[in-house]
C-alpha angles and dihedrals in degrees: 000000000000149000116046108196120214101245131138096203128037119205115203110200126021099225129109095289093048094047101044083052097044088056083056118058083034093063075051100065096253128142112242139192121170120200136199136174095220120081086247144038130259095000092166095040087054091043088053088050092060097091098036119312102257093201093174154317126279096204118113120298090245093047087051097046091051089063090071091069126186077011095056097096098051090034102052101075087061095046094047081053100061104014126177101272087050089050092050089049085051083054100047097038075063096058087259108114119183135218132216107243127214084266102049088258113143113213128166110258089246089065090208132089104216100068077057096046099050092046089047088053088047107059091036085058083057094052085055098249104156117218114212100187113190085039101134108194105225101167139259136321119210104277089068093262120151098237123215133198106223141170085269105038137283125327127203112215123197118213136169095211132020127199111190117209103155091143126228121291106268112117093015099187094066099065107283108096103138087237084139098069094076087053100059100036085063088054079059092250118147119244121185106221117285101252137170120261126173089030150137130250145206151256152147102280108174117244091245093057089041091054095054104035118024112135086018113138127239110211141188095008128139113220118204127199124151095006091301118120117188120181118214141088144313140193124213110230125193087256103036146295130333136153141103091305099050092048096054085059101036102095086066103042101048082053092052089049093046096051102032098021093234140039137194120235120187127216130209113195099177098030083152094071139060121243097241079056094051096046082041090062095037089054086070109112105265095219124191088322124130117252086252098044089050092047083051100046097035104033107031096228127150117239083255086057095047093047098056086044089057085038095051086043096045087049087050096043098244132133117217094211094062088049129110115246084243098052090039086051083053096058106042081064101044107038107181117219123170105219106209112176135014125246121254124287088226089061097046131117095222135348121243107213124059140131111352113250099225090053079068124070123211092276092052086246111146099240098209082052119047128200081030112097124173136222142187129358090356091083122071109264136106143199149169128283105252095093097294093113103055085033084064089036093054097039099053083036076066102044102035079061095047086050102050086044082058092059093048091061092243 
């Protein structure tokens, strides 16, 4: 064991939530090092900027606040700390402005994470935060040094303070593996089980509809489960369904299929319309069209729409063309598919569990172990995907540094 640096903070995980903490504590004085076990910094934060960065949400602060669920509550100090509109100011103090999407979606102009990133790393590097990059956290020996696992063996680091942001468990290769977990349960520390959240899910989807419409989208649905109705898209995976729409109502239904093993999602194609206009449409002589020609005319509705119809029709035993244009209009709008199985962790957007929050005091100390506080994805809290997760990672990224400077008396 070798190398102590002379640091005063040590920050475990360079995503959002470690190097938020890291800044501050540093505009504090204090000495930082932050250290990561990939090659580079941020790999899922730059992974979740390839499609356009989604910062954050504009909507009003209560409606935000209410997206973090069971969490709100504990969740809700920090937030209020570094709200949106403070998050988009950050970004734009670092010659990355934002801009307010159709959907209420904020994104940096750029639309991409990396030119905020580099300019993030680079005024940290001013603020003399050192970045040790292959450094594996493996725990503590029995002096109290954080131990790493490095290129040349392992390094024990001493630090009076640690601030542990080492994410959930979902891509895994990119950083984020909950090794950590096993880690702090030995401390004694309480975690609530690693689980998938934002994800897709599974089902029985017959080869022939697998063969013609596997990676189709599904736009402009609304999906219903647990009297919550959320309008959106889907994509139809080989091994079932995933997309914006199927993660804002994932929480719920990955609980439904671990305590009852299925659940059932519905489907509206045509949410849109009401159920008289549809059988309205549908009433019109058929003529010499094909069932799918006639779907698609009448009814407005894509091939992959078609096809699930057919699917959910063929798995009841029904034939669309016996069916009346009002039952027919039923069952466009309520499109009935059993979800049997989750997706796996590794292909989430984000992981529900954690540590548990009342293992944390206000300031996100440990409290079994004092001078350690924890920030981000490792505690146990979800949300949707809009901004509202690396709002809540920056924000106790924030408040997990100011913390730890706290303890350190800066």
């Amino acid at each position: 064991m070798a190398d102590l640096i002379d640091i005063d903070a040590a920050v475990i995980g360079a995503g959002p939530a470690g190097l938020m903490a890291a800044e501050t504590l540093a505009q504090g004085g204090a000495r930082v090092a932050v250290f990561d076990g990939m090659s580079s910094a941020a790999r899922k934060f730059l992974l979740a900027g390839r499609g356009g960065l989604n910062l954050t949400h504009s909507e009003p602060l209560p409606e935000f606040l209410q997206r973090y669920g069971a969490a709100q509550a504990r969740l809700t100090p920090a937030i209020e700390a570094f709200p949106p509109a403070a998050l988009r100011a950050w970004a734009d103090e670092l010659g990355q402005p934002t801009f307010v999407g159709s959907s209420g979606r904020v994104f940096p102009v750029a639309m991409k994470a990396s030119p905020l990133l580099r300019a993030w790393l680079r005024r940290l590097d001013g603020q003399g935060v050192r970045l040790q990059l292959r450094h594996r956290w493996t725990g503590w020996d029995d002096g109290g040094r954080l131990l790493f696992d490095t290129f040349d063996g392992v390094h024990a680091i001493a630090a009076r303070a640690t601030v542990l942001a080492l994410g959930g468990a979902s891509w895994p290769k990119l950083g984020s593996d909950g090794h950590w977990t096993h880690v702090l349960a030995a401390q004694g520390v309480a975690i609530a089980p690693l689980l998938p959240a934002n994800c897709g899910f599974t089902t029985a989807w017959s080869e022939v509809f697998i063969a013609k419409y596997q990676g189709a989208p599904l736009k402009n649905i609304a999906l219903a489960f647990a009297g919550r109705s959320v309008r959106g898209e889907a994509i139809v995976t080989k091994g079932g369904l995933e997309g914006g729409a199927v993660y804002a109502l994932s929480a719920s239904l990955r609980d439904a299929i671990l305590t009852d093993g299925a659940a059932t999602l519905t489907i509206a194609l045509r949410p849109d319309l009401s159920a008289d206009e549809l059988a309205a449409r549908l009433g019109k002589p058929k003529g010499k069209q094909s069932l799918s020609t006639y779907l698609r005319k009448a009814a407005g509705l894509p091939p992959a729409g078609i096809g699930l119809l057919q699917e959910a029709a063929h798995r009841q035993g029904l034939s669309l063309a016996a069916m009346a244009p009002a039952e027919l209009a039923a069952l466009i709008n309520a499109v009935p598919l059993r979800l049997t199985g989750i997706a796996p962790m590794a292909r989430a957007i984000s992981t529900a569990g954690g540590i548990a929050l009342d293992e944390i005091d206000d300031s996100y100390m440990l409290r079994k172990l004092p001078g350690v506080f924890a920030a981000g994805e490792m505690l146990d809290w979800e949300a949707p995907t809009g901004g509202y997760l690396l709002t809540a990672c920056f924000a106790t990224g924030l408040a997990a540094g100011r913390g730890a400077a706290k303890y350190l008396g800066r």
